[in-house]
C-alpha positions as CSV (number, residue, x, y, z in Angstrom):
1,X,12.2,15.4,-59.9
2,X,15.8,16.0,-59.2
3,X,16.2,12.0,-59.3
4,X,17.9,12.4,-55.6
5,X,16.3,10.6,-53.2
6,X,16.1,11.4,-49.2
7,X,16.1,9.2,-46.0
8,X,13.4,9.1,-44.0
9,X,12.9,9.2,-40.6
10,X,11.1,6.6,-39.1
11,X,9.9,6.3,-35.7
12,X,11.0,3.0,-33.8
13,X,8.8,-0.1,-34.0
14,X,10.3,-1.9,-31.1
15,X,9.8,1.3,-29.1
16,X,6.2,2.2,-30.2
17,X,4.7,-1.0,-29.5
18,X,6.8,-1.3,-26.2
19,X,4.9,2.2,-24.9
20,X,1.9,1.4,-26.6
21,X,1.9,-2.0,-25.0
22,X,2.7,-0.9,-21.5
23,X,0.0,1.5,-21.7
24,X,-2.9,-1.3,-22.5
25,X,-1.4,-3.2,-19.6
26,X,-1.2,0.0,-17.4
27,X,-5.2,0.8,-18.3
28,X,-6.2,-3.0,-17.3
29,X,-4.5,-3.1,-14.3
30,X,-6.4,0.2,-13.6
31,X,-9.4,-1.3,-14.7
32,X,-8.5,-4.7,-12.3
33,X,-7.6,-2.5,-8.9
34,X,-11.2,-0.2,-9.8
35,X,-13.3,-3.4,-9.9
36,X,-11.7,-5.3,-6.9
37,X,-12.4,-2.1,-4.7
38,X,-16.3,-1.5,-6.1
39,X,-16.8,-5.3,-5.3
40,X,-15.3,-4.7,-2.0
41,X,-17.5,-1.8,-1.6
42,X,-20.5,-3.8,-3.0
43,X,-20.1,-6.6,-0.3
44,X,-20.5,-4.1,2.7
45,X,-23.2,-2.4,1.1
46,X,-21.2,0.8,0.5
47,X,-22.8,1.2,-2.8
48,X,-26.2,1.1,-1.4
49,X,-25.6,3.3,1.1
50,X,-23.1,6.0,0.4
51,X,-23.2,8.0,3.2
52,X,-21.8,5.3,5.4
53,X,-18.4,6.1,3.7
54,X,-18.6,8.9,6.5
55,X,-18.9,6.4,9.2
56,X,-15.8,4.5,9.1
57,X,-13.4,5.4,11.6
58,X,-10.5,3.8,10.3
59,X,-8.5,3.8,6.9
60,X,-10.4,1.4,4.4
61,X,-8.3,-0.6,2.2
62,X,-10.4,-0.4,-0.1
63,X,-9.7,3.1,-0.6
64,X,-6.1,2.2,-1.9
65,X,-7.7,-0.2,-4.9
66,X,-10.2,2.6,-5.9
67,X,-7.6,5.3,-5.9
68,X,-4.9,3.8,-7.5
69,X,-7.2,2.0,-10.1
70,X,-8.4,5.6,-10.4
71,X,-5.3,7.1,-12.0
72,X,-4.2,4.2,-13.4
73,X,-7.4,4.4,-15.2
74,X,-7.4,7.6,-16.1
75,X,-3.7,8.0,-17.3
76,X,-4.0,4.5,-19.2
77,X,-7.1,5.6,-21.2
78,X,-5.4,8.9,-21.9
79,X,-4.1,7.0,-25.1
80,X,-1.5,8.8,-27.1
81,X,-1.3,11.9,-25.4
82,X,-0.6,10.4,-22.9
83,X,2.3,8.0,-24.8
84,X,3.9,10.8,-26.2
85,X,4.2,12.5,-22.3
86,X,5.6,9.3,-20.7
87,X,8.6,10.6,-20.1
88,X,7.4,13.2,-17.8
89,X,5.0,11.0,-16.4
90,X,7.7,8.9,-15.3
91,X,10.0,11.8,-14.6
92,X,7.8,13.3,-12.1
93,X,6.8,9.8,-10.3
94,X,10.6,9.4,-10.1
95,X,11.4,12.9,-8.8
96,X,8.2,12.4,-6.4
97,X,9.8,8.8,-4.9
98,X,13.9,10.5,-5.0
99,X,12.0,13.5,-3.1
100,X,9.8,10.9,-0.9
101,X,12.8,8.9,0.1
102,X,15.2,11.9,1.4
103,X,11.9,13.5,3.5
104,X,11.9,10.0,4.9
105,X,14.9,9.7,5.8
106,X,15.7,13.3,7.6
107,X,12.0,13.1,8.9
108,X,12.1,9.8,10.1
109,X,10.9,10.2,14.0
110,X,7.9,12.7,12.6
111,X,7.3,9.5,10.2
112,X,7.3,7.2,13.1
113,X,4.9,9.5,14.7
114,X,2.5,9.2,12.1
115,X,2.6,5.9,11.6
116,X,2.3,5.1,15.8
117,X,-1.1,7.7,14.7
118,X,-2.2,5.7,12.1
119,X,-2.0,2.4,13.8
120,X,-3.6,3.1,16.4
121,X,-6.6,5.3,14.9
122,X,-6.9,2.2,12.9
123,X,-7.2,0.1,16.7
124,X,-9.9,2.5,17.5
125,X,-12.0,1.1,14.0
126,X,-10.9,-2.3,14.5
127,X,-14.2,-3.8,14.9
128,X,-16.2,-1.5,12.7
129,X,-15.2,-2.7,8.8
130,X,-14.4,-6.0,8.1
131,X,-11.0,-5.3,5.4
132,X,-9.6,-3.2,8.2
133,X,-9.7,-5.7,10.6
134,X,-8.2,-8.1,8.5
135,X,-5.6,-5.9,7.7
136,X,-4.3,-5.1,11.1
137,X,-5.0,-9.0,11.6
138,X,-2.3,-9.2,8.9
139,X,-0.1,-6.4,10.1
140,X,0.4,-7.6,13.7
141,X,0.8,-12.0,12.4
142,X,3.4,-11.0,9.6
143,X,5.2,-8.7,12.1
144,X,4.8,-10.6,15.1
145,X,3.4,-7.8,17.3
146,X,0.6,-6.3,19.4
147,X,-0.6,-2.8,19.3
148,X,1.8,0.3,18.0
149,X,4.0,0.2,20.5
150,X,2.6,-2.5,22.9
151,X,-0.4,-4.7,23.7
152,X,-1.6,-1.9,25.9
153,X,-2.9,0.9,22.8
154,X,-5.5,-1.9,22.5
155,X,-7.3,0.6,25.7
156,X,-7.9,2.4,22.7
157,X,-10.9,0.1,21.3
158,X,-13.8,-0.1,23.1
159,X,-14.1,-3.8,23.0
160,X,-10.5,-4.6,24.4
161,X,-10.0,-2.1,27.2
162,X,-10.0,-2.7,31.0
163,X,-12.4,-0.3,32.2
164,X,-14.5,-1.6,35.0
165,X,-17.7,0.0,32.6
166,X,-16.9,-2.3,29.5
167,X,-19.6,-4.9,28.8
168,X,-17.8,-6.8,26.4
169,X,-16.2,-10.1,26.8
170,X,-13.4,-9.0,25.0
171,X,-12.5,-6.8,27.8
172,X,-8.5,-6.5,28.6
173,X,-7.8,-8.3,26.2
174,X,-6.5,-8.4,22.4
175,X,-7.3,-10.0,19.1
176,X,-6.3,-13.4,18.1
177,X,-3.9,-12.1,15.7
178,X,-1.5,-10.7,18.4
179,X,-0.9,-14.3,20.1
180,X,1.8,-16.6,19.7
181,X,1.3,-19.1,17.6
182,X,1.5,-23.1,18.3
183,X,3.1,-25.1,15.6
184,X,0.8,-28.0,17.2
185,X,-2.5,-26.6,16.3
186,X,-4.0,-26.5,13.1
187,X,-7.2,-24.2,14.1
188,X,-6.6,-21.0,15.4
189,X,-7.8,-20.3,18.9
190,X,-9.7,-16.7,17.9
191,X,-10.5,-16.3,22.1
192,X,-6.5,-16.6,23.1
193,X,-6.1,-13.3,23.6
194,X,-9.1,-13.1,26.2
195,X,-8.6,-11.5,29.3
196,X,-4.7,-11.8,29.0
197,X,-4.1,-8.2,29.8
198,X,-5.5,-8.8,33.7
199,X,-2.4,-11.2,33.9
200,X,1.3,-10.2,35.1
201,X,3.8,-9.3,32.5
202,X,5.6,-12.3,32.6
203,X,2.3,-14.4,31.7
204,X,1.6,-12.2,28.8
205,X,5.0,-12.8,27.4
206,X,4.2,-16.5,27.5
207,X,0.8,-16.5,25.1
208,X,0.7,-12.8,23.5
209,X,3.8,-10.6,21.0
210,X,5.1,-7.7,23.7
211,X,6.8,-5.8,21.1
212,X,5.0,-3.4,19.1
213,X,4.2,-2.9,14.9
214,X,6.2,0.7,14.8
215,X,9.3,-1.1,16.1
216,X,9.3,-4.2,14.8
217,X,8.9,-2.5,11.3
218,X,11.8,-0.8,12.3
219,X,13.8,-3.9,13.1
220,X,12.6,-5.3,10.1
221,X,13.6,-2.8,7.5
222,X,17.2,-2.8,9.5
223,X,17.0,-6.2,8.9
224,X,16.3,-6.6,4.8
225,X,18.0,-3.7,4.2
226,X,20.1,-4.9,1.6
227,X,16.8,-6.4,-0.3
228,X,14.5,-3.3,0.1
229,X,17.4,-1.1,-0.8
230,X,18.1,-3.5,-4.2
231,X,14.1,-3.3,-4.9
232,X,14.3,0.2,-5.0
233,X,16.8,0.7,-7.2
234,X,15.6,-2.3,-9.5
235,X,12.6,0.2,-9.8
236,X,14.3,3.2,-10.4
237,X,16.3,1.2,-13.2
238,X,13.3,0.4,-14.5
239,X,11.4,4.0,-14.3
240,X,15.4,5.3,-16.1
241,X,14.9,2.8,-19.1
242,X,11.5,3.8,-19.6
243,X,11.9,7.3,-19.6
244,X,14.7,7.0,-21.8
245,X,12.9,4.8,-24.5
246,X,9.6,7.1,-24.1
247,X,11.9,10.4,-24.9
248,X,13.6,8.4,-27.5
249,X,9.9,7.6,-29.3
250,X,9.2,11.2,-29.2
251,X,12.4,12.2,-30.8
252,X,11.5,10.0,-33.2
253,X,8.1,11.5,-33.4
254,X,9.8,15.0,-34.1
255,X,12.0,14.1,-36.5
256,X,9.4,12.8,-39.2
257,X,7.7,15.9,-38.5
258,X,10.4,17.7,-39.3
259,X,11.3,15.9,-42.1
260,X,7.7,16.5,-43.9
């Protein structure tokens, strides 16, 4: 032994425990969003009868829980592999928003166009899954509208549209969710929006939302501009630190290697 001694290369503490850490929440999470969307699925007796997955006419919320759970899952249980490619795991998710938020933006009207699709395939389903409903039930309270662009796409459904050949007592008329509400009452008058459709414009104006989902989303994004802007960002800040403390961990990584 020359008697000289060398420094060794040591890989970050604070670092490794911070990606390791992230990744045990990021696997339970996935676990969490998997287990909500199977009990969801287990209440409506999807797991009992699988081919009924075919049958729903709408999008399923549930699909979003069992999807995202999914790869949260998968990339979560991935374990150090998976650690030492963070970086590029967050790279691409952040190249995939940055490339998600220009499309939207110069292919905003084909974006509108699709959503004004989606909403009102979704009117079609209404009465056909019970988390679908309750999500357009949601949609149109929180946004205080009716229909896409109007109480009208509720022709769509075969339980609110005016044809002289609908049964239903529903007919020309909307779901609760699309009247106005009453400070005054504490129960919610689920048969409001009965026949309200046969009435002149001006009455509807009086008990049901005119305006539409598509622009009242509109509005509202011109509206909280500043704050969905500043979430955005506080997110990509976030994604930036990451990335930089996972390539850091693997620089780390290479070094000791290096140094054997």
């Amino acid at each position: 032994m020359s008697g000289k001694h060398f420094k060794a290369h040591e890989v970050s503490c604070c670092i490794k425990y911070f990606i390791f850490g992230f990744n045990i929440i990021f696997w339970f999470l996935g676990v969490a969003f998997l287990a909500i969307g199977l009990w969801a699925w287990s209440e409506k007796g999807v797991l009992s009868n699988i081919s009924s997955i075919t049958d729903l006419g709408g999008f399923d919320p549930v699909w979003l829980f069992l999807v995202v759970g999914g790869v949260m899952f998968i990339l979560g249980f991935a374990g150090s592999p998976f650690r030492l490619k963070f970086s590029v795991f967050l790279g691409i998710i952040f190249f995939l928003e940055l490339t998600a938020g220009v499309l939207a933006f110069v292919f905003k009207d084909w974006i509108k166009d699709q959503l004004n699709f989606f909403i009102n395939n979704n009117i079609r389903a209404y009465r056909d899954d019970i988390d679908l409903q309750n999500l357009i039930d949601f949609t149109q309270e929180y946004w205080e509208c009716c229909g896409a662009f109007g109480a009208d796409d509720w022709n769509l459904n075969i339980y609110f549209n005016c044809t002289d050949s609908n049964p239903s007592r529903e007919k020309c008329g909307v779901p609760f969710s699309c009247c106005t509400k009453d400070p005054a009452e504490d129960v919610i008058n689920t048969q409001c929006g009965y026949d309200i459709r046969a009435k002149t414009d001006s009455e509807q104006r009086t008990f049901i939302y005119i305006k539409g989902c598509v622009p009242q989303f509109e509005k509202w994004l011109q509206d909280n501009l500043t704050v969905v802007a500043g979430i955005f960002i506080g997110i990509a800040l976030l994604q930036i630190f990451g990335i930089c403390l996972a390539q850091n961990l693997v620089s780390d990584i290479e070094a000791v290697r290096e140094s054997w």
